[in-house]
C-alpha positions in Angstrom: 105.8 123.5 60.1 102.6 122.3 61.6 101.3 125.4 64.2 97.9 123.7 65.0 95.6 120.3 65.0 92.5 120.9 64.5 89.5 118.8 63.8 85.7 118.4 64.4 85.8 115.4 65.8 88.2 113.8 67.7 88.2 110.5 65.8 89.2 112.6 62.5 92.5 113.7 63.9 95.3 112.2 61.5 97.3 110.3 63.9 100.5 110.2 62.2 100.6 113.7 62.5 100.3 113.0 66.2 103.5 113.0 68.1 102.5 113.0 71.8 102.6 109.7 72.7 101.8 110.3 76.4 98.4 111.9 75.2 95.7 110.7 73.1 92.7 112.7 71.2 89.9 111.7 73.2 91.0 113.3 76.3 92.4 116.4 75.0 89.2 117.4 72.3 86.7 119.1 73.8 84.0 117.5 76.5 81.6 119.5 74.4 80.8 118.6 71.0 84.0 116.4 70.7 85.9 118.9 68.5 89.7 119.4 68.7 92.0 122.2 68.5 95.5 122.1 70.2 98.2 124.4 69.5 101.5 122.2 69.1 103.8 124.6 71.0 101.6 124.0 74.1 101.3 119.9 73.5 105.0 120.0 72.9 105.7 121.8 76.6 103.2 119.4 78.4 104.5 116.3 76.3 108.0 117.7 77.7 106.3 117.9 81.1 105.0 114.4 81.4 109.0 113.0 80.7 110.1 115.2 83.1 107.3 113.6 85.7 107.8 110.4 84.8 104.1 109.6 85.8 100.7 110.3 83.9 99.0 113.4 84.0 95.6 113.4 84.3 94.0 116.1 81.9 90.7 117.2 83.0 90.1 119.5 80.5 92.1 120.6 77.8 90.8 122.1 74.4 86.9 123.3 74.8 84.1 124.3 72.3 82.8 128.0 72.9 79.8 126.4 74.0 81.2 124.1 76.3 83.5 126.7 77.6 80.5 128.9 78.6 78.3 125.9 79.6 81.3 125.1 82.6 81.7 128.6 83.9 84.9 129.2 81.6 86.6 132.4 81.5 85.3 134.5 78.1 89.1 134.8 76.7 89.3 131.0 77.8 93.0 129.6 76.5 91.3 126.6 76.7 89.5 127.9 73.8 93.1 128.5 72.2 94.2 125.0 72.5 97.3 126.4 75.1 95.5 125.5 78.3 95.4 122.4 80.5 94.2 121.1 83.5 95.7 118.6 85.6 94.8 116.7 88.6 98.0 116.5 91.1 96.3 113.2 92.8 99.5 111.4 92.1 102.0 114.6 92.0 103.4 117.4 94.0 101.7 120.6 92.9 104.6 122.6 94.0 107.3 120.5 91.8 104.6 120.8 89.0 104.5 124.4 88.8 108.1 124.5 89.0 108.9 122.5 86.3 105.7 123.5 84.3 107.6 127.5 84.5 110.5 126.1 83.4 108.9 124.5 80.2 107.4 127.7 79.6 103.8 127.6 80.9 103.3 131.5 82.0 99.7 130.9 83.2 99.0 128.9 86.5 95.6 129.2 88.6 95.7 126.5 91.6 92.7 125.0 92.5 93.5 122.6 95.8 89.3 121.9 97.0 89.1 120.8 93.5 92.6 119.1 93.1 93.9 120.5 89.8 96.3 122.7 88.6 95.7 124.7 85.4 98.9 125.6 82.7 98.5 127.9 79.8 101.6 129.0 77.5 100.2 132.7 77.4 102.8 135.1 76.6 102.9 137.2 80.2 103.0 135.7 83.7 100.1 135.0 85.6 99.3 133.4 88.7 95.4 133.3 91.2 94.3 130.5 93.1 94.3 129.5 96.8 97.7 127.5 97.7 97.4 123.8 98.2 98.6 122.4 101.4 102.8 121.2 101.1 103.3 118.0 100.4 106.5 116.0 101.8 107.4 113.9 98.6 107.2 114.7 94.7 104.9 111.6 94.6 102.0 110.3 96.5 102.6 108.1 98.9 102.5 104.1 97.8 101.5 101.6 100.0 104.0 99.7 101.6 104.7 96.1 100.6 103.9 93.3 102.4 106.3 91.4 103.7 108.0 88.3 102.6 106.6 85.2 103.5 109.0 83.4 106.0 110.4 80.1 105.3 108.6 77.4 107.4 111.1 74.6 105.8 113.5 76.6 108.4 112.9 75.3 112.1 113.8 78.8 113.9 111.2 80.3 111.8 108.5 77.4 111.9 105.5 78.2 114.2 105.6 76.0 117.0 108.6 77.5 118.0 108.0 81.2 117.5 107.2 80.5 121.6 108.6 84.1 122.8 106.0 85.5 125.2 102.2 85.4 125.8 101.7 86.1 122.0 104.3 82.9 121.2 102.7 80.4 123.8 99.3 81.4 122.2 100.6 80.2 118.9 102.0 77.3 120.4 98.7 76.1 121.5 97.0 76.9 118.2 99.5 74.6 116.5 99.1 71.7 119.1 95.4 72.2 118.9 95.8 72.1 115.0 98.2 69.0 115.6 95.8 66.5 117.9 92.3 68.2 116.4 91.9 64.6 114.1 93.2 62.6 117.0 90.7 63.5 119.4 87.9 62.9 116.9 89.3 59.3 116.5 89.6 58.9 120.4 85.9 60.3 120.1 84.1 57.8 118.0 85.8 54.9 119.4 84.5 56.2 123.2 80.9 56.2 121.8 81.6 52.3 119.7 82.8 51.2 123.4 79.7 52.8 125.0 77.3 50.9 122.7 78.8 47.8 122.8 79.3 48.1 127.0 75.0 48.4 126.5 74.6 45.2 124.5 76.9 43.3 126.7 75.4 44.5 129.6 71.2 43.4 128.2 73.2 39.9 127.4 74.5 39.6 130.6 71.1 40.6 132.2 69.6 37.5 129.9 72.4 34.6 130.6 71.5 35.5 134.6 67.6 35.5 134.3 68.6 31.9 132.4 70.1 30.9 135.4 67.3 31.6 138.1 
């Protein structure tokens, strides 16, 4: 039975030996050099996390290159070095819930990091816990934004909106719609005020030339 993936690139990782379909080898190998090495006890817990969640986790680190691991201010023992470690930002999840059911899975190692919003697992074999605690939330889940509401029926009289008339707000729409109603009348009424104007001007200078004809 397979105990370990491990490979020196990412892209060399033989995907049918790849069971974790939540998770793919690019975000888990190392931000490093690119290499990969995950243990498959830990991948099975966090695959077993992510159905229990039912939402994506967002790894921010997972397996790191000694290099890398020292480059990032990584512990020297790292178990992110071991392939057993995993950060994961909790924009989209309840911390608390997250740590619950992470325990549950098995992960013995939690550090909470709330000004940097993740929360780091590790399948070490005792229990450990550090960190600062992040604030409570009120639901599992972030909060979505609401839906918009349906669009009303304007085929529907009671709903149309000329009539919607209750109140300062429904006489203002009123008027918007009446405005809307005569806007092209008035333009007509317009144009044939300014045809009458000019032709009262012609009529006029004619008149003012028949009466000189007549003196």
């Amino acid at each position: 039975m397979m105990t370990a993936i491990k490979a020196t690139r990412w892209q060399d990782v033989d995907m049918s030996n790849w069971p974790w379909s939540n998770f793919d080898p690019p975000e888990m190998a190392s931000k490093g050099d690119g290499s990969i090495y995950l243990c498959c006890d830990a991948m099975n817990k966090l695959q077993a996390l992510r159905d229990v969640a039912g939402v994506p986790l967002i790894i921010t680190s997972a397996y790191r290159d000694p290099e890398h691991n020292k480059r990032v201010g990584g512990a020297k023992k790292s178990y992110h070095m071991r392939g057993m470690a995993f950060d994961i930002r909790v924009d989209n999840i309840d911390p608390a819930w997250l740590i619950a059911e992470a325990r549950k899975l098995g992960f013995k190692g939690v550090g909470t990091y709330p000004r940097q919003g993740f929360v780091h697992i590790d399948t070490r074999a005792t229990e450990a816990q550090w960190g600062q605690p992040f604030a409570k939330r009120a639901t599992r889940f972030a909060p979505e934004t609401a839906p918009l509401p349906a669009p009303k029926d304007r085929a529907t009289p009671a709903a149309s909106r000329t009539l919607q008339a209750a109140g300062i707000g429904g006489l203002a729409t009123v008027a918007t719609a009446a405005e809307s109603a005569f806007a092209a009348d008035w333009r007509t009424v317009a144009v044939l005020a300014l045809v009458a104007v000019a032709l009262a001007v012609v009529m006029r200078e004619r008149l003012k030339a028949w009466a000189a004809g007549w003196r």
